[in-house]
matplotlib code that plots the C-alpha trace (Angstrom):
import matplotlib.pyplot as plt

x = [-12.9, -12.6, -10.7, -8.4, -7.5, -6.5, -4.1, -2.8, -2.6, -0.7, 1.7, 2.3, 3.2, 5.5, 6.9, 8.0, 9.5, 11.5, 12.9, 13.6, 15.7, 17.8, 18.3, 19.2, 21.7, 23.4, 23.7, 25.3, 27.6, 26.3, 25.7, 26.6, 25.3, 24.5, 22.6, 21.0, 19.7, 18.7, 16.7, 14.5, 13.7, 12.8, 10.7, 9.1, 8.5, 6.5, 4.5, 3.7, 2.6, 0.4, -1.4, -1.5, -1.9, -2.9, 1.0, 1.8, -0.7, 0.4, 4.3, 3.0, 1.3, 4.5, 6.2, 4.0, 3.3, -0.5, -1.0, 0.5, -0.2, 2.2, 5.0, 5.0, 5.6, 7.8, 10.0, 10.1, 11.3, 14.4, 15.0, 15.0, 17.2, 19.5, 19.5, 19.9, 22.9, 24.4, 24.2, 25.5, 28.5, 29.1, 28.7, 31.4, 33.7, 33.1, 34.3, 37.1, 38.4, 37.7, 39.6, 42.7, 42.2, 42.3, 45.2, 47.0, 46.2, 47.6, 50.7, 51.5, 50.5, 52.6, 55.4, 54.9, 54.8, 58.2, 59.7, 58.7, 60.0, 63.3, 63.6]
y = [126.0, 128.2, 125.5, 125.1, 129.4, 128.5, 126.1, 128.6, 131.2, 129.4, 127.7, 130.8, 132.4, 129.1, 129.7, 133.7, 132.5, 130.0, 132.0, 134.8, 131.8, 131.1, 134.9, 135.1, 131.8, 133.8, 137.0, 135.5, 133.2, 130.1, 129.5, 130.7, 132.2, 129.5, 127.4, 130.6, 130.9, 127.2, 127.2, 130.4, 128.5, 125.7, 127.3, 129.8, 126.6, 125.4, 128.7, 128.4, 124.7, 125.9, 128.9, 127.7, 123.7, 123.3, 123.6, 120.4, 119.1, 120.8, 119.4, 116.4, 115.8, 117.4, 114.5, 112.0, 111.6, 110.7, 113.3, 116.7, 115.1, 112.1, 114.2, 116.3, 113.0, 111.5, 115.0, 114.9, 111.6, 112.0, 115.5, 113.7, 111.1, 113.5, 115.1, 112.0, 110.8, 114.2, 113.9, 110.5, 111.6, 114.5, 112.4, 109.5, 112.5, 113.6, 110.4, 110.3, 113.9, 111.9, 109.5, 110.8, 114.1, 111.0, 109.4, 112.6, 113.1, 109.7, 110.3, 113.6, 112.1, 109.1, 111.0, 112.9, 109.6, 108.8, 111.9, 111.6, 108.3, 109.4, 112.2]
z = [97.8, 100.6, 102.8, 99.8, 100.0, 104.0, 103.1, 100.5, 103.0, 105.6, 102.8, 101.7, 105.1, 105.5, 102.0, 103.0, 106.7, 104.6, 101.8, 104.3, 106.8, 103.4, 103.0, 106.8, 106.3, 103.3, 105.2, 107.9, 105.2, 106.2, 102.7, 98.9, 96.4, 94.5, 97.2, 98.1, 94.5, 94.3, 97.7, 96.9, 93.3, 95.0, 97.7, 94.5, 92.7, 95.8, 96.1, 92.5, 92.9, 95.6, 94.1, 90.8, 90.9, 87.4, 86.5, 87.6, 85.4, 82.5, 82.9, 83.9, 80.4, 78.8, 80.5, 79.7, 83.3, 84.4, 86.7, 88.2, 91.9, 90.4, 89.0, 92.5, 94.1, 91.6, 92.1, 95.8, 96.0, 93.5, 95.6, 99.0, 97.6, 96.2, 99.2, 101.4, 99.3, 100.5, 103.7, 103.9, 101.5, 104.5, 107.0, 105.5, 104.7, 108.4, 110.0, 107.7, 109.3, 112.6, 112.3, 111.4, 113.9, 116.5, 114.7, 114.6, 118.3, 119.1, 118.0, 119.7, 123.1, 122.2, 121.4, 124.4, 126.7, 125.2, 125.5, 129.6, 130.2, 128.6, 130.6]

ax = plt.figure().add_subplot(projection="3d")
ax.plot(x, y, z, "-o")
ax.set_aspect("equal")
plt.show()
């Protein structure tokens, strides 16, 4: 048991660095509100996971999942997919702004190219 209190300890001190980053991120408007919200649920909902493990068991059996350890997996992956999707749908939207920053850009210095060979 006492291993288990070190690994409490330590997520814990993890949990409070990242809850006070988000808080940093919103003071400084890198982020909103709302994702300011959502991020210090999520990172409570881990501290609560990790002091009080039972819970996962309990909403696991509410779900008709086996165990809590299987719903904490099952979770994670549907988060990091979620969160994967958005990255790819900022990334796609990126190259989109890309391209036509670099089409724009082509057609001022072609314009200018003509302009000096007229002159």
């Amino acid at each position: 048991m006492g291993n288990y209190i070190i690994i409490q300890i330590i997520a814990s001190v993890f949990l409070i660095f990242a809850i006070l980053k988000v808080f940093f991120q919103y003071r400084t408007d890198k982020i909103s509100m709302k994702r300011l919200i959502l991020w210090c649920f999520l990172w409570l909902g881990v501290g609560i996971i990790f002091w009080l493990p039972q819970t996962t068991s309990f909403v696991a059996s509410v779900l008709g999942i086996g165990r809590g350890a299987d719903l904490v997996i099952y979770t994670g992956m549907v988060i990091l997919y979620y969160l994967i999707f958005r990255i790819y749908v900022k990334i796609d939207k990126q190259q989109e702004e890309i391209t036509k920053i670099v089409q724009t850009l082509a057609i001022k210095e072609s314009k200018n190219d003509n302009t000096k060979t007229n002159d």
